[in-house]
MARKOLMI-898837 format. One record per residue (C-alpha): residue number from 0; y, x negated, z negated. Coordinates in steps of 0.05 Angstrom, whole numbers, padded with zeros to 5 digits. Each point is the difference from the previous one (the first is absolute). Example, Ala and Ser with C-alpha at 12.3 -4.5 7.8 and 13.67 -1.06 7.14 Angstrom:
2
    i   north    east      up
    0  -00090  -00246  -00156
    1   00069  -00027   00013
***
This chain:
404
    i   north    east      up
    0   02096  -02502  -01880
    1  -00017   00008   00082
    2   00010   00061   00032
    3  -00041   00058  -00025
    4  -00024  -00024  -00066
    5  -00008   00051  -00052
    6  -00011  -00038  -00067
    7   00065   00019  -00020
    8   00000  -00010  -00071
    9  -00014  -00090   00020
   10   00071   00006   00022
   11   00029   00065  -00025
   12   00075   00007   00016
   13   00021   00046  -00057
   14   00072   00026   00020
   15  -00039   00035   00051
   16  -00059   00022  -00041
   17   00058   00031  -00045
   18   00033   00038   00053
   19  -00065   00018   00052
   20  -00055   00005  -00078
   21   00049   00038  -00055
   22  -00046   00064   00012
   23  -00071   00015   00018
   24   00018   00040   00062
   25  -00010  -00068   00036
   26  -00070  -00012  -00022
   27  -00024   00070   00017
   28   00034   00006   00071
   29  -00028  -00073   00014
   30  -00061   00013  -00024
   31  -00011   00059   00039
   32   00025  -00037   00060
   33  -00050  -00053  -00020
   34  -00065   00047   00016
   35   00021   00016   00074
   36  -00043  -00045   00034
   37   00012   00007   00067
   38   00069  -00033  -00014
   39  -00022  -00057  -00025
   40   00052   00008  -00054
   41   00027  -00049  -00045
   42   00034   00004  -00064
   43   00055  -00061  -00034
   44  -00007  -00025   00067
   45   00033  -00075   00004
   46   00049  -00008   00053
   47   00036  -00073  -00006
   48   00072  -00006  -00019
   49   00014   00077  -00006
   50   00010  -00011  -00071
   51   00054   00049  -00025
   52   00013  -00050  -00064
   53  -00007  -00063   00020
   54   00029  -00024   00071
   55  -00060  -00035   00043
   56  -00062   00019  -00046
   57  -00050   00049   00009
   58   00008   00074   00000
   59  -00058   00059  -00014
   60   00007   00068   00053
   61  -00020   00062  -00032
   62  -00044   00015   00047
   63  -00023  -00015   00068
   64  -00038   00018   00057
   65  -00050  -00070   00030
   66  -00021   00056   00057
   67   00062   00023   00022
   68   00055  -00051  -00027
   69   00040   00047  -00041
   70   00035  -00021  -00072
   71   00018   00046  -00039
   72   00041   00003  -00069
   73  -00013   00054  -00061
   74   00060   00032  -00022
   75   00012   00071  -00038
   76   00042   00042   00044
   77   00067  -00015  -00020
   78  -00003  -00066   00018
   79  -00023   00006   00068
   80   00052  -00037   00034
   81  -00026  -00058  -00041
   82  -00066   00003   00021
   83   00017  -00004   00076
   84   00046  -00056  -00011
   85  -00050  -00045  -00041
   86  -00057   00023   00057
   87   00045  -00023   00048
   88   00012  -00070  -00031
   89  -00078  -00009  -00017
   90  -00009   00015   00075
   91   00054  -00046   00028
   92  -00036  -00062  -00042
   93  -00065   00025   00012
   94   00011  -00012   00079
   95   00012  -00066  -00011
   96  -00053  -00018  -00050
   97  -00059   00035   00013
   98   00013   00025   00068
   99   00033   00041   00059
  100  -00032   00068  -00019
  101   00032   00022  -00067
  102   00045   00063   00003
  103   00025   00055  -00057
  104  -00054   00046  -00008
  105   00000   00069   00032
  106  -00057   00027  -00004
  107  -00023  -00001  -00080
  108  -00052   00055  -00022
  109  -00033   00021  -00067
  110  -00074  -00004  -00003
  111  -00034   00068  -00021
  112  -00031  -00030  -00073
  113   00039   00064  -00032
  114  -00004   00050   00054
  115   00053  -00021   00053
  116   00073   00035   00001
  117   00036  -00074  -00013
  118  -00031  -00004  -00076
  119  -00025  -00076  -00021
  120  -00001   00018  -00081
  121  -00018   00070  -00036
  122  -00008   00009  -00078
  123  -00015   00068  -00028
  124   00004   00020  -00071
  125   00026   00035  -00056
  126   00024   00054   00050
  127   00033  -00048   00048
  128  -00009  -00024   00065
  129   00032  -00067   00021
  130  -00006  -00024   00071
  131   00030  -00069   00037
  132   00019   00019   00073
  133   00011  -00051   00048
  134   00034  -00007   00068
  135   00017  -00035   00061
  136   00082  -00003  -00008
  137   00042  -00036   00060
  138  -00036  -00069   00033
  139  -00025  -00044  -00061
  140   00010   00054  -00050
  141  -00054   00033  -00040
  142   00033   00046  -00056
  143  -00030   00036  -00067
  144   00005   00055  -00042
  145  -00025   00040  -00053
  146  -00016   00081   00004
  147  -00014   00024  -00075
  148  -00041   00062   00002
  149   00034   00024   00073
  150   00057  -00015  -00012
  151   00043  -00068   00033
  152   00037  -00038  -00048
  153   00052  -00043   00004
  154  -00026  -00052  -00067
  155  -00053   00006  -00053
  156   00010   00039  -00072
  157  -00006  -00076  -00033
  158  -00069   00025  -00050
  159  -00027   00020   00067
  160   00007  -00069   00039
  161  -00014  -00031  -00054
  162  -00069   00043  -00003
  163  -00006  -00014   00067
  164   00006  -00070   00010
  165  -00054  -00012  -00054
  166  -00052   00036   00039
  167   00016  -00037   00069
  168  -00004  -00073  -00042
  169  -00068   00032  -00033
  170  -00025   00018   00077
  171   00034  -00067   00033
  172  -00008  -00060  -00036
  173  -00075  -00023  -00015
  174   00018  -00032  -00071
  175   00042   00043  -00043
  176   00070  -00010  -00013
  177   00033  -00057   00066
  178   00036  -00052  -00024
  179   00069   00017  -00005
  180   00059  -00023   00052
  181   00055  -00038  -00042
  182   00064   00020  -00003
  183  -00015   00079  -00005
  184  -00012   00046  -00045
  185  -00057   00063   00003
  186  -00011   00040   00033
  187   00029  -00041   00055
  188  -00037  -00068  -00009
  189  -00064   00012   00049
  190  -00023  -00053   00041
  191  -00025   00015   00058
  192  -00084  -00006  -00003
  193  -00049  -00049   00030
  194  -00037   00008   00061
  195  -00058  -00039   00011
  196  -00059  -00001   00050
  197  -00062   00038  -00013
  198  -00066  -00040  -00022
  199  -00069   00033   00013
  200  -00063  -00030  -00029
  201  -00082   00005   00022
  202   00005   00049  -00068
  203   00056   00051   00028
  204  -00033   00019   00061
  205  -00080   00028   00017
  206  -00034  -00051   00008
  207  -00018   00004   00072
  208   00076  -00015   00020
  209  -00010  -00069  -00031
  210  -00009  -00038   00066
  211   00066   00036   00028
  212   00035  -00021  -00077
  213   00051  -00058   00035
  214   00018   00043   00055
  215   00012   00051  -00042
  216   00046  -00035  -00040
  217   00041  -00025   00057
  218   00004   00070   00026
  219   00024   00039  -00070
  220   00046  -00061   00002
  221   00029   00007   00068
  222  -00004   00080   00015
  223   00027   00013  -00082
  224   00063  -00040   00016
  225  -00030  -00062  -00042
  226   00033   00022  -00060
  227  -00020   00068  -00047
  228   00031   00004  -00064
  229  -00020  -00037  -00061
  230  -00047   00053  -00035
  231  -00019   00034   00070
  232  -00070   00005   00024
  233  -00027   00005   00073
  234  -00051   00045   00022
  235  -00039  -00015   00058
  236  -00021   00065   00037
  237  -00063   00003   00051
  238  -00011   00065   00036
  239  -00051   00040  -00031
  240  -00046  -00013   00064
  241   00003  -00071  -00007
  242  -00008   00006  -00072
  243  -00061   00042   00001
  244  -00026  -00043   00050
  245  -00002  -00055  -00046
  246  -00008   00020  -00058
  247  -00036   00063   00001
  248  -00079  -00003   00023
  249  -00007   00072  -00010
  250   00064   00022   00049
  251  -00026  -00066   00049
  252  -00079   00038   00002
  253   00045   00055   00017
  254   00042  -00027   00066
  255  -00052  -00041   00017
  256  -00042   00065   00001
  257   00064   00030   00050
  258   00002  -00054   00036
  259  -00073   00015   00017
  260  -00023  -00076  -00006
  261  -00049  -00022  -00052
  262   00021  -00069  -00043
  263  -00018  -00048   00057
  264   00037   00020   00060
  265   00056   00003  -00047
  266  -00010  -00076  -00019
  267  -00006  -00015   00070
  268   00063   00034   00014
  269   00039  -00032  -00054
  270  -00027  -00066   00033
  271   00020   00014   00064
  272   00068   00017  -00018
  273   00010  -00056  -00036
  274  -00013  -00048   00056
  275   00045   00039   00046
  276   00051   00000  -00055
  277   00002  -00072  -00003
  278  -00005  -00016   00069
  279   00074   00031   00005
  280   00026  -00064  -00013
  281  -00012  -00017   00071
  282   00021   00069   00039
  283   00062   00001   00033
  284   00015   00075  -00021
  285  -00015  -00016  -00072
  286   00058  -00051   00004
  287   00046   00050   00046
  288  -00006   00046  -00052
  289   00027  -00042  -00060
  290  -00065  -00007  -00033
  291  -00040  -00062  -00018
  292  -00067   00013  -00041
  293   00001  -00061  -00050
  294  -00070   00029  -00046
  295  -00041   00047   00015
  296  -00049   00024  -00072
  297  -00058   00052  -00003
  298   00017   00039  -00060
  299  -00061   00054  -00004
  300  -00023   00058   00027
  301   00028  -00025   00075
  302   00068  -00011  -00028
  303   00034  -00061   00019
  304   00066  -00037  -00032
  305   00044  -00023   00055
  306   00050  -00054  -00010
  307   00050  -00003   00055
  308   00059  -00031   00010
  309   00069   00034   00029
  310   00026  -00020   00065
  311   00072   00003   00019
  312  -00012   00057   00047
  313  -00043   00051  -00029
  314  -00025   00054   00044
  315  -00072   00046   00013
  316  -00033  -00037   00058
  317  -00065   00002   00036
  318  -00053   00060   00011
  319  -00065   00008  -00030
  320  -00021  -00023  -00068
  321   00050  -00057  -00006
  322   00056   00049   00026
  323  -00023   00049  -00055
  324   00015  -00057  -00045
  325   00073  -00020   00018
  326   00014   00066   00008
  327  -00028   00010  -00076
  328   00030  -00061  -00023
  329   00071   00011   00037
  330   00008   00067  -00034
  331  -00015  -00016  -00078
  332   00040  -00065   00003
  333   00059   00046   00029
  334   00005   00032  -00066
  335  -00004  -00052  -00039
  336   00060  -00061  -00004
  337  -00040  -00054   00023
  338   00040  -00059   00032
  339  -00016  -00045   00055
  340  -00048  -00052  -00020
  341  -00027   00023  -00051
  342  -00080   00021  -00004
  343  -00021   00074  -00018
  344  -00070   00019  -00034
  345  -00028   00059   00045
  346  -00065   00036  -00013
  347  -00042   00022   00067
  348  -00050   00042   00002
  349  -00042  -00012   00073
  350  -00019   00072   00038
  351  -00057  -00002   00044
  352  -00018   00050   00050
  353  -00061   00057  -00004
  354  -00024  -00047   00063
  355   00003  -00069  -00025
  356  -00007  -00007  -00081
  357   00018  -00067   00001
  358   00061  -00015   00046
  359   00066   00020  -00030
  360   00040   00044   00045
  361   00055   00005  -00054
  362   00028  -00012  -00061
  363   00031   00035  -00060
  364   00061  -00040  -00029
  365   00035   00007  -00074
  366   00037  -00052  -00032
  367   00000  -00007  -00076
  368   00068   00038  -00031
  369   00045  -00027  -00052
  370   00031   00041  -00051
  371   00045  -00033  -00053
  372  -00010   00026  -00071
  373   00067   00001  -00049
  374  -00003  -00024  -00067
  375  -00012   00046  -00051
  376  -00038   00038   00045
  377  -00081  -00006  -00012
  378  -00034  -00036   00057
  379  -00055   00037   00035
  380  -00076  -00015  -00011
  381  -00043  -00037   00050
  382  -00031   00058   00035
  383   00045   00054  -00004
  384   00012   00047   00050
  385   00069   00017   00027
  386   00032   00041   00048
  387   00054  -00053   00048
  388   00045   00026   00061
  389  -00049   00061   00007
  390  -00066  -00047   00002
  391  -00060  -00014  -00057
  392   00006  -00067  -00022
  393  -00033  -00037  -00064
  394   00019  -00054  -00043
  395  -00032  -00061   00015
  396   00038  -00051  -00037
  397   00053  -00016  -00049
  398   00049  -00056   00011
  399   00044  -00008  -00059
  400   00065  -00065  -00015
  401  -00021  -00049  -00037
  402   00040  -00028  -00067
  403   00052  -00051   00001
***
């Protein structure tokens, strides 16, 4: 298997599934890792010849980091030491086959799916609360453990993990009970689960994203590190704006009515933008900025679906409109994990002046946002407002992984 392949189960080493897969700590702490976009995270991650069973074959890292070259290993606390020194060896093989960059991670974080404070997993019932914490341990080391109702403990009461660990399979694996690992017994024969890239079809999104669908899919694909879990879902967030914009005639009468244009200076100005939008293939400061315009779509209402494709040096550059734009596009793709290459769906909204109702002087920028969806966990409707990083988005689409 080449370097970064994550089909693990086409070539599964199983001494180290038994050792790194006895528990279900491993699935929840990758998971979670899994869901942090911006590092382009990986999970199984190939590396050749690290294999800890077999000398010369392919090995699987925990975890790993494509945007900042970090491996890391999942361990429970006491074993910490072995955690850094398998991290360590991952790394050392890593250099050689898939390139200079790969170091033991440092800088591992939980996401905030159950309220921050280092918790990936939380079951309540029957008068208990149990909670997974995880933590960045020495270089390469990410360590686990349980707090029952408070309290820290050093193992589980054995009903209790038992209890436990059929909930997580329940939540994690899309297709009831996995297919055991040979050679162990429950409750430690979990294999690790599938992760498989997202599909989204003309029927999971409105239907005036359908010219945007292929781009789409490359983006989910690149920004949601390729890979979700088998049994995960995608939603694809628009900012309410650029929602309302399209979809919403009444809430459109209403900007439009703001904007103090009537319906055809506000075709005009969506026609002017576009031209200027796709002349940026031949400006100089569209290039010096990182940014190439590949398609440029009129949506409705003067919003416009931008394709453009990320340069190797990505900066804000320019004044007037198409400075507004870079500037736009420069800060949404820096919170995002988009690589170098790769091409970004943006939505633009063109702002004329009071003086000139047809020449954009600027634009407003949002880029569609990707939140993965656990298993187990209902997938939001098509329309659906939410509430992301302090901002009003709505669900536009639903990308979900296909079968086998």
């Amino acid at each position: 298997m080449s370097c970064g392949g994550i089909a693990w189960w086409r070539s599964p080493d199983f001494v180290a599934l038994l050792e790194r897969h006895g528990t279900v700590e491993h699935l929840v702490v990758q998971f979670d890792f899994l869901v942090q976009v911006q590092r382009d995270a990986r999970a199984e991650f190939a590396i050749p010849g690290s294999s800890k069973s077999t000398s010369g074959q392919t090995g699987f890292a925990d975890i790993v980091s494509i945007a900042t070259g970090e491996i890391w290993e999942i361990k429970p606390e006491r074993l910490e030491d072995n955690a850094v020194k398998e991290a360590s060896r991952y790394a050392k093989f890593a250099k050689v086959a898939c390139g200079s960059q790969w170091r033991p991670g440092t800088s591992y974080s939980t996401t905030n799916l159950f309220g921050g404070g280092g918790v990936v997993y939380r079951l309540e019932g029957n008068g208990n609360k149990a909670e997974l914490i995880a933590y960045q341990g020495r270089p390469g080391a990410v360590l686990y453990k349980w707090r029952i109702n408070g309290s820290e403990v050093s193992s589980l009461i054995p009903y209790f993990a038992w209890a436990l660990r059929q909930q997580i399979v329940k939540d994690y694996f899309a297709v009831g009970q996995p297919q055991p690992l040979p050679g162990a017994k429950p409750p430690n024969n979990l294999p690790p689960p599938k992760y498989k890239p997202p599909v989204l079809t003309p029927d999971g999104c409105i239907p005036q994203l359908g010219p945007l669908l292929p781009e789409f899919i490359r983006s989910i694909r690149s920004i949601c590190a390729q890979t979700v879990l088998d049994g995960s879902s995608v939603a694809i967030l628009l900012n309410s704006a650029v929602f309302n914009a399209i979809f919403g005639p009444g809430i459109v009468a209403n900007q439009i009515a703001v904007m103090q244009v009537k319906a055809d200076p506000v075709q005009a100005l969506q026609r002017t933008a576009l031209t200027m939008l796709i002349a940026t293939v031949g400006i100089p400061g569209a290039i010096a900025a990182g940014w190439l315009v590949v398609e440029a779509l009129p949506l409705a209402a003067g919003v416009i679906g931008l394709v453009v494709r990320v340069g190797g040096t990505v900066a804000a550059g320019g004044e007037g409109a198409l400075g507004s734009l870079f500037s736009g596009l420069s800060n949404a793709v820096a919170r995002t994990a988009v690589t170098v290459g790769s091409a970004v769906v943006a939505f633009v909204i063109p702002r004329a002046s009071m003086a000139d109702s047809k020449t954009p002087v600027a634009f407003d920028v949002s880029i569609a946002k990707f939140v993965v969806i656990p298993p187990g966990r209902p997938a939001p409707r098509v329309g659906l407002s939410v509430n992301a990083d302090g901002g009003d988005w709505v669900v536009a689409g639903l990308a979900r992984t296909p079968p086998d």
